[in-house]
N, C-alpha and C positions, 0 to 999 in steps of 0.2 A: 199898567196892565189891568187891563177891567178882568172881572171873575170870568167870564164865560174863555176869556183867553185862557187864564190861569188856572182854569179847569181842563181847558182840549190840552192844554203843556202834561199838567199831569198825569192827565188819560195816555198822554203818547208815549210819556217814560213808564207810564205802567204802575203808578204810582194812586190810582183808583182801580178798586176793585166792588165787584156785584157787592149786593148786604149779604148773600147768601153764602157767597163763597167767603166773606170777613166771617162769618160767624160760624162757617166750619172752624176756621183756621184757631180762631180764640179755641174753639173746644178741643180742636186738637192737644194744642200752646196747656189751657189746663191738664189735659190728661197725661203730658208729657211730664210736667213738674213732681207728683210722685217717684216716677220712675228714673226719670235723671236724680233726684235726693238718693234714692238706695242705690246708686252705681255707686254715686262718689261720697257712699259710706255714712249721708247724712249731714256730714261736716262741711267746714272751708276748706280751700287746699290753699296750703304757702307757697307759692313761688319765690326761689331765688335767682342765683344771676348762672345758676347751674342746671334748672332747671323748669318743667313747662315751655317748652319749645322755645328759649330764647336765642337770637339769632347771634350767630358766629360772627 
């Protein structure tokens, strides 16, 4: 598969996007990382086999 293929595949699964709109998205992604750290307290969370949504 030459690039220009394997760029129109990309483009159709949506899998390229503008530089404009990637560089909303990253600013978003940083200003989100504060704010998800003070939900969950700062720390890691443990999962067991009882807990964190593990499946039945």
């Amino acid at each position: 598969m030459d690039s220009t293929a394997a760029k129109a595949h990309h483009d159709a699964a949506g899998m390229l996007v503008d530089a404009e709109v990637l560089t909303t998205l990253e600013k978003a992604v940083e200003e989100e990382k504060p704010r998800a750290k003070r939900a969950d307290g700062g720390g890691r969370r443990i999962c067991g086999p009882d807990s964190c949504g593990s499946p039945s």
